[in-house]
Backbone bond lengths (Angstrom), bond angles and torsions (degrees), N, CA, C in turn:
res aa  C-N    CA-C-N  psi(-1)  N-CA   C-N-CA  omega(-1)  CA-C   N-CA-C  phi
1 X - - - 1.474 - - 1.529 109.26 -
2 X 1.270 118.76 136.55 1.509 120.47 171.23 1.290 114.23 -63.52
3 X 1.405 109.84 142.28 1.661 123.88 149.73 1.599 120.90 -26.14
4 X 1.183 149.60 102.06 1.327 119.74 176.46 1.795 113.64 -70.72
5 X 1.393 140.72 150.31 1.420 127.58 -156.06 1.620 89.89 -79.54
6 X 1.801 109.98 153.55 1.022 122.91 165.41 1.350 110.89 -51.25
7 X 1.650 109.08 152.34 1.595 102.15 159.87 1.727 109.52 -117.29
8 X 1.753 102.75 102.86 1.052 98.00 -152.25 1.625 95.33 -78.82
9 X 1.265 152.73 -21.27 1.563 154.72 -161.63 1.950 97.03 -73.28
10 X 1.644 106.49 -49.33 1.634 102.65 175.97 1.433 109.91 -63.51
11 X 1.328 128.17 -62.42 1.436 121.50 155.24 1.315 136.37 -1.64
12 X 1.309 109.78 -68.86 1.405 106.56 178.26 1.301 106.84 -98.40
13 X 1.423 137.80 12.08 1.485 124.18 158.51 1.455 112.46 -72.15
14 X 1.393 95.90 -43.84 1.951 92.23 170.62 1.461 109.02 -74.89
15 X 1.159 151.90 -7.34 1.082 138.25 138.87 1.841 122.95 -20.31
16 X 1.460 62.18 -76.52 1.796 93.79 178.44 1.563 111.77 -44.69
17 X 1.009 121.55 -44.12 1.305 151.49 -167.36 1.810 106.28 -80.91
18 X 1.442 104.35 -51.45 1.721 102.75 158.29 1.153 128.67 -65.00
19 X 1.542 119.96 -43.52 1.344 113.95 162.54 1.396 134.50 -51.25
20 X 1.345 102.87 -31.70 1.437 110.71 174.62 1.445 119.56 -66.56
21 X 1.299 116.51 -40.49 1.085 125.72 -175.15 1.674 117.97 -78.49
22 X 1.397 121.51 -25.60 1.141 145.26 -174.28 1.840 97.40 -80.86
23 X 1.024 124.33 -43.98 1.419 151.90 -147.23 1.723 73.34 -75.60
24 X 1.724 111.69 -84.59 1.213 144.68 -169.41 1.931 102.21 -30.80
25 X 1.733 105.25 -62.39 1.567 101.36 178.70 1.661 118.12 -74.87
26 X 1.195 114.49 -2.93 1.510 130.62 -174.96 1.516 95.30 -81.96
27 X 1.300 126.45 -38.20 1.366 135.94 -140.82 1.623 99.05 -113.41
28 X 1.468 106.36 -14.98 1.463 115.57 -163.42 2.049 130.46 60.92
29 X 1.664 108.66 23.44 0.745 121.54 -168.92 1.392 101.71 -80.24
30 X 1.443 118.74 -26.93 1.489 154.00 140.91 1.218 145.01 -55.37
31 X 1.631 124.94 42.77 1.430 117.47 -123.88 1.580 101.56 -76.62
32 X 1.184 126.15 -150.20 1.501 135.30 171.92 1.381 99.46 -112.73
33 X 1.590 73.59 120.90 2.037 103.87 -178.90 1.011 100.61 91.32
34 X 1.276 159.32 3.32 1.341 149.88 136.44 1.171 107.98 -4.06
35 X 1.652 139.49 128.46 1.838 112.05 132.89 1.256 112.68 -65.38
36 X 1.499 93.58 156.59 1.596 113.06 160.38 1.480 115.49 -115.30
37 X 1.130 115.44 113.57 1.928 119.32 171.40 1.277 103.60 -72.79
38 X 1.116 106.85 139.78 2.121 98.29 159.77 1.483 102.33 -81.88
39 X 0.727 130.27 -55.55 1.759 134.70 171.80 1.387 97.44 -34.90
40 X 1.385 135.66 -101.76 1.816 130.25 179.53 1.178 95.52 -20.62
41 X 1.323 126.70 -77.38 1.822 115.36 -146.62 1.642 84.90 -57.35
42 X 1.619 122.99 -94.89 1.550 117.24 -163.41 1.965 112.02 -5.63
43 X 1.396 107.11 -52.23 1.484 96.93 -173.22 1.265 123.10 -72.46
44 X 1.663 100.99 -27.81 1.312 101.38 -162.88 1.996 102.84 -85.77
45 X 1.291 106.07 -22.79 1.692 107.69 157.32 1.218 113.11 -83.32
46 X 1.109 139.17 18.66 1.845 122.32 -176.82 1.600 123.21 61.34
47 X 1.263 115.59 2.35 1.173 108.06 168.35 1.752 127.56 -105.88
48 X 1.538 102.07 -166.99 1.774 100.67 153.58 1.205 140.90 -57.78
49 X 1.136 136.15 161.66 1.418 116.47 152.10 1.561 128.21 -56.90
50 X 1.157 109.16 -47.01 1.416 120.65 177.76 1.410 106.16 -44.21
51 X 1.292 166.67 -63.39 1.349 156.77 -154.50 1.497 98.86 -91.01
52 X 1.332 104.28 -33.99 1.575 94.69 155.32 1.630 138.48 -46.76
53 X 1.513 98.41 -44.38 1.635 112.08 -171.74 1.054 97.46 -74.02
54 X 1.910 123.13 -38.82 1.529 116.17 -171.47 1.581 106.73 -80.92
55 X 0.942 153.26 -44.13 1.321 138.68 171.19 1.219 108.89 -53.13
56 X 1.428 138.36 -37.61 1.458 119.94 -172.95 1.735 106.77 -84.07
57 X 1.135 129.47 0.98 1.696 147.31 173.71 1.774 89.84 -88.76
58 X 1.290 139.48 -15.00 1.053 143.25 -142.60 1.717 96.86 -119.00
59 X 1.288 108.39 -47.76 1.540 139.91 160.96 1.464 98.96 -40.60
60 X 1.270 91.53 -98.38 1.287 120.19 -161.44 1.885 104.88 -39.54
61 X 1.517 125.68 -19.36 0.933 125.86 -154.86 1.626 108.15 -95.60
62 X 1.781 94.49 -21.01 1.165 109.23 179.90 1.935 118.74 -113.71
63 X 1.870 92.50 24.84 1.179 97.42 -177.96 1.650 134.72 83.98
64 X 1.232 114.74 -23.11 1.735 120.24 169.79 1.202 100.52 -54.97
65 X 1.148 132.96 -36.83 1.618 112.90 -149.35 1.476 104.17 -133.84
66 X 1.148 121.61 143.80 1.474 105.78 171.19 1.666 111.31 -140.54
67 X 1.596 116.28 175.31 1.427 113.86 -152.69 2.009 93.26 -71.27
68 X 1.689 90.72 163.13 1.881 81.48 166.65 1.250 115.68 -157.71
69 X 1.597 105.75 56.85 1.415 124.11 -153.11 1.118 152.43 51.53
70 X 1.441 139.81 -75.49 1.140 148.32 152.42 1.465 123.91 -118.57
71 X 1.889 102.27 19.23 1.536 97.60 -171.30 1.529 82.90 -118.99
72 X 1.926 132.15 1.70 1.179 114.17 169.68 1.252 106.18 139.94
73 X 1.643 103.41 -106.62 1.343 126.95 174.84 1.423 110.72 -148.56
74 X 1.558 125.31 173.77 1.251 132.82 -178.82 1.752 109.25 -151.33
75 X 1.329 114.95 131.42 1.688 112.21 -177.39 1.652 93.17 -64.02
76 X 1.702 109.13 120.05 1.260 120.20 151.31 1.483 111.16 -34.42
77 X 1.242 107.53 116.30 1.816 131.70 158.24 1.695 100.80 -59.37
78 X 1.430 105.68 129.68 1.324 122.28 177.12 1.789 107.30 -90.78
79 X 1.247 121.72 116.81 1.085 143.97 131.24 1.395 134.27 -0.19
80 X 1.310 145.65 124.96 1.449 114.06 158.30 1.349 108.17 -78.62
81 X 1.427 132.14 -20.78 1.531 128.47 172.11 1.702 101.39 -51.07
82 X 1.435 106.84 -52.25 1.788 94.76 -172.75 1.471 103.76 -71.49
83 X 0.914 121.53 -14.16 1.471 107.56 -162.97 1.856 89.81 -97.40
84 X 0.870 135.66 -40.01 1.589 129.51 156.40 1.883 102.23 -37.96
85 X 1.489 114.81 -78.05 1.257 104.53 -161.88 1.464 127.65 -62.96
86 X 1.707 106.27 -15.80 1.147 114.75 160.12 1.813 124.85 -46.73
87 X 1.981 102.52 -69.58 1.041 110.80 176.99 2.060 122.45 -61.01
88 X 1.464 116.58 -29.81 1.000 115.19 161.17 1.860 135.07 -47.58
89 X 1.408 90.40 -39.45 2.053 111.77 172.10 1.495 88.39 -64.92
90 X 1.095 134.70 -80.86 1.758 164.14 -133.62 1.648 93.04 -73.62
91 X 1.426 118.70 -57.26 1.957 106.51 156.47 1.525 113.45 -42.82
92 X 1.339 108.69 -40.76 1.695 85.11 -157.08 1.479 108.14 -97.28
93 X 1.219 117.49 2.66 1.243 125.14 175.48 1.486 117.69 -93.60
94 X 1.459 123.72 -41.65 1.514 143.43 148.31 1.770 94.44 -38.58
95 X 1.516 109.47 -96.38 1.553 97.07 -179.30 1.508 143.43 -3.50
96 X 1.556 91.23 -63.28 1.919 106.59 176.76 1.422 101.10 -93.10
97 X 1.045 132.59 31.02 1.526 135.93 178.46 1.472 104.09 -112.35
98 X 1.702 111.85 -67.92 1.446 125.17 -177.69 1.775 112.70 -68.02
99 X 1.531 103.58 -24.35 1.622 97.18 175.51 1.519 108.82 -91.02
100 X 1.395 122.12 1.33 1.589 109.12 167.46 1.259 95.40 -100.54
101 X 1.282 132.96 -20.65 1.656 118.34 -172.29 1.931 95.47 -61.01
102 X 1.666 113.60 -60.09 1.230 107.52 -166.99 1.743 107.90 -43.07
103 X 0.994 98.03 -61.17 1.796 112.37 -176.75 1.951 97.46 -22.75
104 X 1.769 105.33 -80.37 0.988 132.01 -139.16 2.031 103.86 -87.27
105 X 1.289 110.06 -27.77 1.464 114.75 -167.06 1.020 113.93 -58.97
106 X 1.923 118.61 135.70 1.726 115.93 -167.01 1.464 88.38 -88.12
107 X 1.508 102.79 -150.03 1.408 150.34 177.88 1.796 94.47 -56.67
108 X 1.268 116.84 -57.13 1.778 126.55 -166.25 1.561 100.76 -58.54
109 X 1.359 117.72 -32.98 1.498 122.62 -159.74 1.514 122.65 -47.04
110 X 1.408 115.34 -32.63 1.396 147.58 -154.85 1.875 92.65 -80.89
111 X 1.525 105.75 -61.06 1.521 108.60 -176.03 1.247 118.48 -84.50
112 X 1.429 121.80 -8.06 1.549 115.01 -175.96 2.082 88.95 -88.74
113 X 1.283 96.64 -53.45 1.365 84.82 -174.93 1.851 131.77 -38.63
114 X 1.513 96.09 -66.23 1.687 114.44 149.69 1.565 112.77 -10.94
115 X 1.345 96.32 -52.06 1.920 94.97 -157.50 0.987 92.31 -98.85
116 X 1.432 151.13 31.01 1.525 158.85 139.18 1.093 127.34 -73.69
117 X 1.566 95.20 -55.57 1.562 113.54 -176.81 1.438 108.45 -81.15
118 X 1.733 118.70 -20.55 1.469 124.53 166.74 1.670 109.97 -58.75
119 X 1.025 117.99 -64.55 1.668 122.99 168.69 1.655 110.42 -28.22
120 X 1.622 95.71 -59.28 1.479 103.03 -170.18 1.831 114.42 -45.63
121 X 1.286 85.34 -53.86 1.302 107.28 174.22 1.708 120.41 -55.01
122 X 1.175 128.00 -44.93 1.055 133.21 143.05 1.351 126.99 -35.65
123 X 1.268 125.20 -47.56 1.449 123.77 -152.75 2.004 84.06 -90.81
124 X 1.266 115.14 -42.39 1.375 114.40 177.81 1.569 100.21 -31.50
125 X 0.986 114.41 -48.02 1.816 121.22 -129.14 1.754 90.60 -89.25
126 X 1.651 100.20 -22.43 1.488 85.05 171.12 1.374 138.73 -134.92
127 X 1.532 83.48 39.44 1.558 129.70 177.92 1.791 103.40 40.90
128 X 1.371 125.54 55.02 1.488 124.43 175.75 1.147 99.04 -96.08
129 X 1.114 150.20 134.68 1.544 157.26 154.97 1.581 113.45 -77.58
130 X 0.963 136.41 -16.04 1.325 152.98 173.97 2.104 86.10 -67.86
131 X 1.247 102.17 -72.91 1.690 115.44 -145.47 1.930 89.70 -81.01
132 X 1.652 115.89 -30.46 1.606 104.83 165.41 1.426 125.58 -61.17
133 X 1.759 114.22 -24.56 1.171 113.74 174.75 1.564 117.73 -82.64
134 X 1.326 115.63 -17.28 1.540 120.28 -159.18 2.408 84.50 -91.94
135 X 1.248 111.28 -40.17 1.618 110.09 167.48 1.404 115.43 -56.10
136 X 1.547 123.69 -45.31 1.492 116.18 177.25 1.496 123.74 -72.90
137 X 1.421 95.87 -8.65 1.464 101.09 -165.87 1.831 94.73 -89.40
138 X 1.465 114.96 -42.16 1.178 135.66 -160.87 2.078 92.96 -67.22
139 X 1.499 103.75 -50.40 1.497 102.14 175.32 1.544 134.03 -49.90
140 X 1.508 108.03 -69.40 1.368 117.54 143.58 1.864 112.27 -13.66
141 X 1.006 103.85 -65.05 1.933 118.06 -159.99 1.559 93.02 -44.63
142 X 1.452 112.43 -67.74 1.687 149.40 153.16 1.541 98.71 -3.40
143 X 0.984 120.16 -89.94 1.553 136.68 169.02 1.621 108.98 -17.73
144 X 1.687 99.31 -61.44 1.681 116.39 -155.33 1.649 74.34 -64.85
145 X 1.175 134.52 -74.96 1.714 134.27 -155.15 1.450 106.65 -45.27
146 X 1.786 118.63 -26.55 1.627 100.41 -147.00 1.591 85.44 -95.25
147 X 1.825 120.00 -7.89 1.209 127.43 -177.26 1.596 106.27 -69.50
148 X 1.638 127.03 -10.71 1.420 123.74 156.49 1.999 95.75 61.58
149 X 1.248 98.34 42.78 1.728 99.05 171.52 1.620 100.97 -157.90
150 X 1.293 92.42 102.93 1.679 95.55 -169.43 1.970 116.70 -65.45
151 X 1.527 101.39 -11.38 1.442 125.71 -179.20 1.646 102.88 -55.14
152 X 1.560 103.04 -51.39 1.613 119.20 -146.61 2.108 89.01 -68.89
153 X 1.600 109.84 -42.83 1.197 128.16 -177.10 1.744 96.04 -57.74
154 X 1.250 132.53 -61.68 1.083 123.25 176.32 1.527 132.81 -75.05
155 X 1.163 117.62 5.27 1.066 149.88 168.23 1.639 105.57 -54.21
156 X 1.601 89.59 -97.23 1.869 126.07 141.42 1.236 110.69 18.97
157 X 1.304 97.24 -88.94 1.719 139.94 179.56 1.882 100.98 -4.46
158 X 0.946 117.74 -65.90 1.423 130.08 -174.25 1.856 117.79 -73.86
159 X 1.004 78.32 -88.51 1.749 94.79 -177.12 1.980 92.69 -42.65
160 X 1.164 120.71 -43.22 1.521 113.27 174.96 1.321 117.58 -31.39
161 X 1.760 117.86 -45.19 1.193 112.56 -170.89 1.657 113.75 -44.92
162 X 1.589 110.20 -73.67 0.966 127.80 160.93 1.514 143.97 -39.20
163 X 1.365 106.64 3.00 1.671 139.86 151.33 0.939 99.80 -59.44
164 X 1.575 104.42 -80.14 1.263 132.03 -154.75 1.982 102.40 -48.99
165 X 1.046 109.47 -30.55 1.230 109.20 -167.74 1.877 115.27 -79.75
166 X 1.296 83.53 -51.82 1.943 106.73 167.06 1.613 104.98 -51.63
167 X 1.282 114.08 -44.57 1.684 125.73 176.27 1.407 107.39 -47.10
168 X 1.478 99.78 -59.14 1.564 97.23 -167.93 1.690 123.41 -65.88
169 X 1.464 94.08 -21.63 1.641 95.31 174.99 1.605 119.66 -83.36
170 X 1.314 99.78 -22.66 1.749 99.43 169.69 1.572 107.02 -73.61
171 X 1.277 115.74 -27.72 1.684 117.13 -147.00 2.008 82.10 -83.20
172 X 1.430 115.21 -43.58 1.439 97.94 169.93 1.190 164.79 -46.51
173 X 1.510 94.27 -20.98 1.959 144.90 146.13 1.639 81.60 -36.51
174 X 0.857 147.36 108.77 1.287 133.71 119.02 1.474 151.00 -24.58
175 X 1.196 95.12 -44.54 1.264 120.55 172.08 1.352 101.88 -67.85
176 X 1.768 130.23 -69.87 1.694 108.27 176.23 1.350 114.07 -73.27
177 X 1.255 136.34 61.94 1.108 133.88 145.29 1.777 115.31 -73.08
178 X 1.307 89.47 -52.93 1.545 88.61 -162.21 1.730 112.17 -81.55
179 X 1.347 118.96 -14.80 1.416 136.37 154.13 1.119 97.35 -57.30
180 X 1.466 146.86 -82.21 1.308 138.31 -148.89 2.009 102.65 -73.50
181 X 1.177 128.30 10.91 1.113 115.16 176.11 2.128 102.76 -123.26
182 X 1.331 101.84 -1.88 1.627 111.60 171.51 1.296 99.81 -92.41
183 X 1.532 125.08 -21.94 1.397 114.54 169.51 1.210 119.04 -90.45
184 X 1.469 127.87 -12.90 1.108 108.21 177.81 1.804 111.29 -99.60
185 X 1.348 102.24 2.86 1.606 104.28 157.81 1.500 126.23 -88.73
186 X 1.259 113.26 -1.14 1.474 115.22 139.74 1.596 146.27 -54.06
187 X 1.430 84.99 -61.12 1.348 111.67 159.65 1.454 122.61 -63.55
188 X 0.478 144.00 17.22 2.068 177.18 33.80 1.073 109.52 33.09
189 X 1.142 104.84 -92.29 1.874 116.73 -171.77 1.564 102.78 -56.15
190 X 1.276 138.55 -11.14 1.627 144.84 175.47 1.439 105.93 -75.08
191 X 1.321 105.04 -49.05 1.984 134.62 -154.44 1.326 76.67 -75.29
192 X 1.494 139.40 -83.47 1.762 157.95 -157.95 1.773 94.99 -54.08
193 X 0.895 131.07 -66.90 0.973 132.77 151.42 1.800 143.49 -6.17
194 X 1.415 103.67 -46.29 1.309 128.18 -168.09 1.381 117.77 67.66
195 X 1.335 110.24 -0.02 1.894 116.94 -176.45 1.619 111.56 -54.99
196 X 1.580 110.39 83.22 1.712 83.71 179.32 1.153 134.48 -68.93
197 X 1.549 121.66 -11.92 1.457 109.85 174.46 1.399 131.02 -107.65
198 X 1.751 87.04 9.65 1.935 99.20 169.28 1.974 101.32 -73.36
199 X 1.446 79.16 -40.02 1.806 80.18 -170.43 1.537 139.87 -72.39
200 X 1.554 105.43 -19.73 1.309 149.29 154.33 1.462 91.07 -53.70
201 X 1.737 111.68 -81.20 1.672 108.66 -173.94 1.460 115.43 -41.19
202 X 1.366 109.12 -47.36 1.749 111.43 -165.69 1.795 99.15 -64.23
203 X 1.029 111.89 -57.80 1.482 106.77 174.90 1.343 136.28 -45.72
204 X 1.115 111.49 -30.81 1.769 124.92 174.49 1.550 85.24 -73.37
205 X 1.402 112.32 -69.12 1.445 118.20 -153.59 2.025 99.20 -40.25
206 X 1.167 117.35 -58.74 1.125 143.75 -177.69 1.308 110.86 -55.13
207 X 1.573 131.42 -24.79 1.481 132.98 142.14 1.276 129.16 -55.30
208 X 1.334 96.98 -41.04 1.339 89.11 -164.05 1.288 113.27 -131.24
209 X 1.775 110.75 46.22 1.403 130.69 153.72 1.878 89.69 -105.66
210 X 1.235 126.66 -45.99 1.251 124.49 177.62 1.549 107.37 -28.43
211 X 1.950 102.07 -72.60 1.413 90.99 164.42 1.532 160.40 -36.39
212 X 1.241 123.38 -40.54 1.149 167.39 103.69 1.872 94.51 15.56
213 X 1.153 102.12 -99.02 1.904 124.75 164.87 1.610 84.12 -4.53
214 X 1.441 102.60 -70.86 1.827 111.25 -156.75 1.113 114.03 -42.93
215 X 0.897 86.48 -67.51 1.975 107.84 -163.31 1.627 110.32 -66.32
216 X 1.382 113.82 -27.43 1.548 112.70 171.65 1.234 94.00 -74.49
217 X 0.956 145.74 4.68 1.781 123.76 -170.82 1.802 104.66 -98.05
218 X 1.274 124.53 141.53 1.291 129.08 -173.76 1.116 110.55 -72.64
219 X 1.873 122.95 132.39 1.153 132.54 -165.87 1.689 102.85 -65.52
């Protein structure tokens, strides 16, 4: 039997359409327990339902969202168990990330880092939580490359999503904003340095005050 041809234009509208939505519960624009209509979202993005239904099958596959009978779906409520097993993966991956960067980081290491923590610094200054999460995410990334193990990056790859998500609800704390960006200028000055087990230390340490961040925050 033949292939029927991709339809690559529906494809990447639900793309488009996942990111947005992913973007949205990352950002908390989406809170936990929200419903989701496919009807509202389609209108309220300009599209069909259909790239609608497939991005939230897309969700749901990766856990944000879950069924909620006949009203749709609802953004999965975070846990302190997930938010433990989250930050537990996210130490040990930070850890063996920042202690191969020291080991392994060339000559480039110095300016990619810089222009991370410049963003970071930026996005502080104009208090967007959208553009602080898209800098921490971008730093971290930074790290995984200068760690010269393309494994650790694919590793990453997954469980990141769900960082990314835990991130955004600490990064809304206001207050650890500017803590979570003094720690990651440690972890810098460790990496620049060549110190592998300052940087290793700063990174754990720096997980799992993140955690910490979480779980003190009122349900």
């Amino acid at each position: 039997m033949p292939l029927a041809p991709v339809e690559t234009d529906r494809q990447t509208l639900s793309e488009v359409v996942h990111a947005r939505l992913l973007d949205a519960i990352c950002a908390g624009e989406l809170a936990p327990g929200e419903s989701l209509v496919q009807e509202r979202l389609a209108e309220t993005l300009g599209v069909s339902r259909q790239p609608v239904l497939q991005a939230l099958a897309m969700l749901r596959r990766d856990g944000f969202v879950e069924p909620a009978g006949r009203r749709g779906y609802r953004v999965t409520v975070l846990t302190d168990e997930t938010v433990g097993q989250v930050y537990e993966l996210r130490g040990a991956l930070d850890r063996l990330a920042a202690g191969a960067a020291a080991r392994r980081a060339g000559p480039d290491a110095k300016a990619r880092l810089e222009a991370v923590m410049a963003e970071g610094e930026a996005a502080l200054a104009d208090g967007d939580t959208r553009r602080l999460i898209e800098a921490d995410v971008a730093f971290h990334q930074a790290i995984y490359k200068l760690a010269r193990n393309p494994l650790v990056e694919e590793a990453a790859a997954q469980p990141w999503r769900h960082i990314r998500r835990v991130m955004g609800l600490v990064l809304r704390e206001t207050r650890s904003r500017r803590a979570v960006w003094d720690e990651h200028r440690r972890i810098v000055d460790a990496i620049l340095a060549g110190d592998v087990t300052a940087a290793e230390e700063a990174a754990s340490r720096h997980a799992a005050h993140a955690a910490e961040r979480m779980l003190a925050q009122p349900a």
